[in-house]
Each structure stands twice: as structure tokens, then as C-alpha cells.
N, C-alpha and C positions, 0 to 999 in steps of 0.2 A: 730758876724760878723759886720764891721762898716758898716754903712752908703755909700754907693756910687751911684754917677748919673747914672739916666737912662741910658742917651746916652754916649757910650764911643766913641772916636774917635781914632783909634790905631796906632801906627806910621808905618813908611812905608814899605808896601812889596817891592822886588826886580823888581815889575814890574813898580814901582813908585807910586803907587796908595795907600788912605789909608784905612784899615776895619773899618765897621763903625757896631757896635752893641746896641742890645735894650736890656737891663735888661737880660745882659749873651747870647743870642741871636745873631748871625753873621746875618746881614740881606742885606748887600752887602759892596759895594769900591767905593769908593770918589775921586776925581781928584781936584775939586774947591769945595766951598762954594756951589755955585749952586747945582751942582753933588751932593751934602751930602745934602742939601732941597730935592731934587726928591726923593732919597733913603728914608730919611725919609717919607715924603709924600706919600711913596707908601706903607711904613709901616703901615700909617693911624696916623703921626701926623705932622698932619697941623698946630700945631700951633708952629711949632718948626723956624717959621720965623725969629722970633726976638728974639729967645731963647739962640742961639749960644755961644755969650759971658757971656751965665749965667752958672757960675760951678757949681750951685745945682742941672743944666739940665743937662748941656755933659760936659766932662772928655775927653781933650783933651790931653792923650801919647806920649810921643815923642816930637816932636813939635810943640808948645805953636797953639795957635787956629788963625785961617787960614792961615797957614803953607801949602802950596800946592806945593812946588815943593822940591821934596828932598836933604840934602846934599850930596853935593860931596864927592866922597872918592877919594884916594889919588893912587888906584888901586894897592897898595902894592909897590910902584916907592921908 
């Protein structure tokens, strides 16, 4: 199995929000940068401040890293 970061950041559910998981673990949903620090930090890692734009730390899916608002679809028009 290769190598992959801790933290993944998933791209977005249909409620607009993103999953945010630890080493395969769901441990909640992100909205902002901030919102995905708390999340983390409640998981118990705090040093994940200035970690973010490190890809050996998080694995950012979908869109690229901090990506907070979702795209648009085009509603099937």
C-alpha cells in the first residue's frame, strides 16, 4: 500500500461542507480553514497550524487546498 497523508481533506458533500479525516478515520466537516484547525484540534493535533499546505501532512481531494466554497453546477439547464 503506498504512502499517504495523515490528514485527508475530501471534497464536497451536497450540504456544501468538506470530510475531513485522520489516518482513515472520519472525524468531522470543514466549511473554512478555521473550521478544519478546530476539527483538527479536537482530534488532538495542534500542530496542524501551519501544516495545511504541507502534502506530506493533508491530501487535499477534490479542490486544491483552501477551496471553501463549492462549484457551481449548471442544475441539468
Amino acid at each position: 500500500m503506498p504512502w499517504q497523508p495523515p490528514i485527508v481533506v475530501h471534497p464536497f458533500t451536497s450540504e456544501g461542507e468538506r470530510p475531513i479525516s485522520v489516518r482513515g478515520s472520519h472525524i468531522g466537516h470543514a466549511r473554512s480553514d478555521h473550521e478544519l484547525l478546530e476539527v483538527l484540534r479536537a482530534a488532538g493535533l495542534d500542530e496542524a497550524d501551519a501544516a495545511l499546505d504541507d502534502p506530506h501532512l493533508v491530501e487535499w481531494r477534490g479542490p486544491g487546498p483552501h477551496v471553501w466554497t463549492p462549484p457551481e453546477t449548471d442544475g441539468g439547464a
